[in-house]
C-alpha positions in Angstrom: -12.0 17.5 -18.8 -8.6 17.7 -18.0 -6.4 14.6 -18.7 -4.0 12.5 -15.7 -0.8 14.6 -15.9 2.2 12.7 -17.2 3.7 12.5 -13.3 0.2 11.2 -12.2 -0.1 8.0 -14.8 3.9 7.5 -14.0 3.4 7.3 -10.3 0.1 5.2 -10.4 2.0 2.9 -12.7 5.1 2.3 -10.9 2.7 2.0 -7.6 1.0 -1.2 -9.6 3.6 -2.8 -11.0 5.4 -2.4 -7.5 2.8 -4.0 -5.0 2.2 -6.5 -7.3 5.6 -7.4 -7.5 5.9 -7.3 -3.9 2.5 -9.6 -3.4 4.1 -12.2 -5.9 7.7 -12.0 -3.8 5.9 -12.3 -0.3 5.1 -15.6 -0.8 8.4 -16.8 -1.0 10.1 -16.6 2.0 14.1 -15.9 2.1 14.0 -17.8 5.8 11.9 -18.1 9.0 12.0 -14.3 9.4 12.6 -12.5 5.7 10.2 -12.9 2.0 12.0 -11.4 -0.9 9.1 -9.0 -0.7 10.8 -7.1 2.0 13.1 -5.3 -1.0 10.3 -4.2 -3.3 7.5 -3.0 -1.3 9.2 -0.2 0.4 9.3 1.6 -2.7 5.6 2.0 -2.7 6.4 4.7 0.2 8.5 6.3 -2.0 6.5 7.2 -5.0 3.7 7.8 -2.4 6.0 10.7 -0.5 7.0 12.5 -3.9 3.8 12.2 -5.3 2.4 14.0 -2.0 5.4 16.5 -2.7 5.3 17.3 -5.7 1.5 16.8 -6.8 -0.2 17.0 -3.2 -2.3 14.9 -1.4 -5.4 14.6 -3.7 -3.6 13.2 -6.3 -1.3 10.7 -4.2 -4.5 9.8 -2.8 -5.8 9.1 -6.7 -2.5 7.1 -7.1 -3.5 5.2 -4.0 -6.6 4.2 -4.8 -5.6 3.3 -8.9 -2.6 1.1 -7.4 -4.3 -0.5 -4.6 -7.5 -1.6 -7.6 -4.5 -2.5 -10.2 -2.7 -4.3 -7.5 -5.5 -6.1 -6.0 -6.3 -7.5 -9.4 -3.3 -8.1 -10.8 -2.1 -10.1 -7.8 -5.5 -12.3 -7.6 -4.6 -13.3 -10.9 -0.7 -14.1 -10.2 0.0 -14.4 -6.5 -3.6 -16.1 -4.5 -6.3 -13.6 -3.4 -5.8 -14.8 0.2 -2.8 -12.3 -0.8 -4.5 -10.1 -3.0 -7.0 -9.2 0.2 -4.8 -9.0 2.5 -2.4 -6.6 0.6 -5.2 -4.6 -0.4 -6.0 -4.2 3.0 -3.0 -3.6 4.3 -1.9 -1.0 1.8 -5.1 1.1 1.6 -4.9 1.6 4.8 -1.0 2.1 5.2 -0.4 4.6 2.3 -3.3 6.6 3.0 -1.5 6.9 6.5 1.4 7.6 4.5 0.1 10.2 2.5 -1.3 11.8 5.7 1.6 12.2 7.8 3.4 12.7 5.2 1.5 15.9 4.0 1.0 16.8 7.8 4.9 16.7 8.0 6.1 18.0 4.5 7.3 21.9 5.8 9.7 20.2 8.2 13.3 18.9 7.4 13.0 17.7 4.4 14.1 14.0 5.9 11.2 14.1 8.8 8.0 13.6 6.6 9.7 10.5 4.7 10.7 8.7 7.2 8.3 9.2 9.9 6.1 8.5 7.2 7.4 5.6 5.9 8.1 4.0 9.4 4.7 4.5 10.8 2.6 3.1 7.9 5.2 -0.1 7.1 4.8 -0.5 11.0 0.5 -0.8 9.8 0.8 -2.4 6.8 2.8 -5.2 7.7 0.8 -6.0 10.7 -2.3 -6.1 8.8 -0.9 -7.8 6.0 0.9 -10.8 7.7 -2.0 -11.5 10.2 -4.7 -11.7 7.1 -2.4 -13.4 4.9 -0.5 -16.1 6.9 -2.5 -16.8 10.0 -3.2 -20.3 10.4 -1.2 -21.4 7.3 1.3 -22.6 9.6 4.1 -20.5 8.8 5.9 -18.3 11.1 4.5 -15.3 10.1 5.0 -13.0 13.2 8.9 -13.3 12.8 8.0 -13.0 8.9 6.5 -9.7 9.6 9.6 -8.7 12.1 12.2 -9.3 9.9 10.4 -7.9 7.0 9.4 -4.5 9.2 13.1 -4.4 10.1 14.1 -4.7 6.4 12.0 -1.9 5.8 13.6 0.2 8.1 16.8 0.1 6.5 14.9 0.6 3.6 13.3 3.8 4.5 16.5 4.8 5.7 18.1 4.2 2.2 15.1 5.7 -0.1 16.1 9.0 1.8 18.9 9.3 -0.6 16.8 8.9 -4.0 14.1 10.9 -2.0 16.2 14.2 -1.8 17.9 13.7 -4.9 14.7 13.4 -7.1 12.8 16.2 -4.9 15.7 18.6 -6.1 14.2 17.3 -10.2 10.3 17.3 -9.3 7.9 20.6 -10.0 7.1 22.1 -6.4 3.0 21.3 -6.2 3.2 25.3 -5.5 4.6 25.8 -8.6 2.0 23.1 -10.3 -0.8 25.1 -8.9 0.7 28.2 -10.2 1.1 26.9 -13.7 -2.3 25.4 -13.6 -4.1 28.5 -12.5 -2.1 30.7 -14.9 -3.3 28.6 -17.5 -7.5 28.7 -16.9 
């Protein structure tokens, strides 16, 4: 049995400690259209595109699926699992998105697959998120979720600068699969 590659247990890790972060900072809300959770979450989208880069879609979906069960109970624990189900939701659904058009979009500009990427499933997850977590709490939650979209806009705009600079650092996946068949 082969063991998680040191880039697979790094990715999974940051994407747990990052959504949980995020679930923890939604719940305070900056003003009647921003939570702090705005700043952290779109990271999630990055280590989701390079892990589809550079280790492929299986295993960014593997890093999907550990984060989103860390996550979901980690934030039960320290955020409320009103939040913990409705992130879960939300982000199953909008990083396996992510991973799809990202992989379906990965041999154009090297700027297209991020971003369209990134845009389309933050447009997803927040709307899933804010409906399931803040409906009928009385807070304002559809201008939450439009000024937290549009903060992670700018966002995805921004992570397209550590994007191509750690791309340029990361093993191709072709060269991965190389190395790995080489090696059996």
């Amino acid at each position: 049995m082969n063991s998680p590659s040191p880039g697979l247990l790094i990715s999974t890790l940051a994407m747990a400690v990052l959504v949980t972060a995020s679930n923890i900072l939604v719940q305070f809300p900056i003003n009647d259209f921003l939570t702090w959770g705005a700043f952290t979450y779109p990271a999630c989208f990055l280590v989701t595109d390079l892990t589809t880069r550079s280790l492929g879609p299986e295993r960014a979906r593997k890093v999907v699926y550990v984060g989103f069960a860390c996550a979901v109970l980690l934030s039960v624990l320290l955020a409320t699992p009103r939040i913990a189900f409705a992130s879960g939701a939300a982000f199953l659904t909008a990083q396996l998105m992510d991973v799809a058009i990202f992989h379906r979009l990965r041999t154009a500009a090297w700027w297209l697959a991020p971003l369209t990427s990134s845009t389309v499933a933050s447009a997803v997850d927040t709307a899933i998120f804010f409906s399931l977590a803040f409906v009928g709490t009385g807070l304002p939650w559809m201008t939450l979720a439009l000024g937290d979209y549009a903060v992670k806009l700018g966002i995805a705009l921004f992570m397209l600068i550590p994007f191509r600079a750690l791309i340029s650092l990361l093993p191709a996946r072709e060269q991965l699969l190389r190395d790995t068949s080489s090696q059996a």
